[in-house]
C-alpha positions in Angstrom: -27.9 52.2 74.0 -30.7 51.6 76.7 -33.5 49.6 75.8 -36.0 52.0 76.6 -35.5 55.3 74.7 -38.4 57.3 76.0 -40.2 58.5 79.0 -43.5 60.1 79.5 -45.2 61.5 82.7 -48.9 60.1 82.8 -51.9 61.5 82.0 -50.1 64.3 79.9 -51.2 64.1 76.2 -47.9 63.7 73.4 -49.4 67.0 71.7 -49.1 69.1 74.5 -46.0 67.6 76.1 -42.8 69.2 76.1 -39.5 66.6 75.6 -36.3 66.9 77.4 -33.2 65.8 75.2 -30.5 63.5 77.1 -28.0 62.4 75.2 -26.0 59.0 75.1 -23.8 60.1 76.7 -25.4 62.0 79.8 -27.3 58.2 80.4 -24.7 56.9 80.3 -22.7 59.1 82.9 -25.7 58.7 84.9 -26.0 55.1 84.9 -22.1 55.1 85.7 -22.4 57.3 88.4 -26.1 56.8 89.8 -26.8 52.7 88.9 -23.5 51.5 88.9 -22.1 53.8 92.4 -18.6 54.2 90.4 -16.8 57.5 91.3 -16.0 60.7 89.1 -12.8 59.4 87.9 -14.1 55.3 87.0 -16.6 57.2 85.3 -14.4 59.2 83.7 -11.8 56.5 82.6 -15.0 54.3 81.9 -15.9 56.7 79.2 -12.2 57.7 78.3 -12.7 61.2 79.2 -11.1 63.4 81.7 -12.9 63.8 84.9 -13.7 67.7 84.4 -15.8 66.2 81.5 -17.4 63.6 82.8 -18.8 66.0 85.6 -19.8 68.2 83.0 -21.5 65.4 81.4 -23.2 64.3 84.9 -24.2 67.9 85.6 -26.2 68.3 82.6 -27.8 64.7 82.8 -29.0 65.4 86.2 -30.6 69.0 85.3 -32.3 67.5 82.2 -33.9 64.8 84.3 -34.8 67.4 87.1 -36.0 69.3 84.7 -38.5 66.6 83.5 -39.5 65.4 86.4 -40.1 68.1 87.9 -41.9 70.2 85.4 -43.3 67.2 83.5 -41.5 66.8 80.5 -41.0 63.8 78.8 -37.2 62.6 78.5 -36.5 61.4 75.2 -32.8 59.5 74.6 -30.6 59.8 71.8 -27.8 61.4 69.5 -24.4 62.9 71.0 -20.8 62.7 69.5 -20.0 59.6 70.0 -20.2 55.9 67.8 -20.4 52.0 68.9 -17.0 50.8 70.2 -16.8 47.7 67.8 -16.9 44.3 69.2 -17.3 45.4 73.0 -20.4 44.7 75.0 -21.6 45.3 78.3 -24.5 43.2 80.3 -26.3 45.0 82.8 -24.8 42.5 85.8 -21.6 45.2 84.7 -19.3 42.1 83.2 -17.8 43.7 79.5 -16.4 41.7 76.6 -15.1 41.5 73.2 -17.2 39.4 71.0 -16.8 39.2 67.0 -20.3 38.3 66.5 -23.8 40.2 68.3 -24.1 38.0 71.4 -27.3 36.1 72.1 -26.6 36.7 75.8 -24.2 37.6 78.5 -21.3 34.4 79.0 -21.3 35.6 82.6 -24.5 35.7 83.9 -26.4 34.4 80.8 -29.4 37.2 80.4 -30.1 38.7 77.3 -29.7 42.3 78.3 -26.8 43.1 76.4 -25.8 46.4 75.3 -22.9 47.4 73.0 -20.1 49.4 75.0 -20.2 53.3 73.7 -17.0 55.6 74.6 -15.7 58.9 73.3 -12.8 60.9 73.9 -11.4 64.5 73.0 -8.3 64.9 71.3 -6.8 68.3 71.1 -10.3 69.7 70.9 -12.0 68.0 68.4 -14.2 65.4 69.7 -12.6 62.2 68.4 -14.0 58.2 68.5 -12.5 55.7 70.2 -12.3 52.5 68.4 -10.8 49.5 69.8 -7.4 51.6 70.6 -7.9 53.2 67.3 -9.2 57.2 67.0 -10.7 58.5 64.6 -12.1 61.9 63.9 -15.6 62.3 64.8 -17.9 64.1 61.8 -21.4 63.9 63.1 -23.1 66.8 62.1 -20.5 67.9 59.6 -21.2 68.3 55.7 
């Protein structure tokens, strides 16, 4: 998850300001993509998804920013179908690793910025989690 979750053009006031929704996700297509130059299909086997998805994924990213920037909407991230790969982490010099404890900082280049690896996949339709190898059913939003 980024460390920053929410962006607000200035000088508009919260009670009149209209919020753009980006998903995990979509930031993180976009930081594949955009920050870290990798093409449609890295991206795509980055995020275990096929690469038809992953350009959906990037599509809608880059209209919901557009959207905000342009018409001065605040981008708030968060939610999508997808949970925490366990034990993998990713600093933001790109270096990944398994780790059974929260690291304190990267073992490459020693910052703190350490984020824990997300991925998803779909599996015969149903969005499905991908654990470690393991997949299990994904049942956000399902009572």
């Amino acid at each position: 998850m980024p460390g920053v979750t929410y962006f607000k053009p200035a000088g508009i006031p919260l009670g009149v300001l209209e919020e753009v929704l980006l998903s995990l996700e979509e930031a993180e297509a976009l930081r594949l993509k955009e920050l870290e130059g990798l093409e449609q299909e890295q991206g795509a086997e980055k995020m275990n998804v096929s690469r038809p998805t992953f350009q959906r994924i990037l599509a809608s990213a880059r209209q919901k920013v557009a959207d905000a920037i342009l018409n001065g909407k605040a981008i708030r991230i968060e939610g999508g179908n997808f949970e925490l790969a366990q034990n993998r982490y990713r600093c933001y010099c790109g270096h990944e690793w398994h780790s059974d404890n929260l690291p304190d900082a990267c073992p490459k280049c020693s910052t703190t910025d350490v984020q824990p690896l997300l991925q998803e996949n779909t599996c015969r339709g149903e969005k499905r989690i991908k654990y470690c190898g393991r997949m299990v059913r994904d049942n956000a939003g399902k009572d």
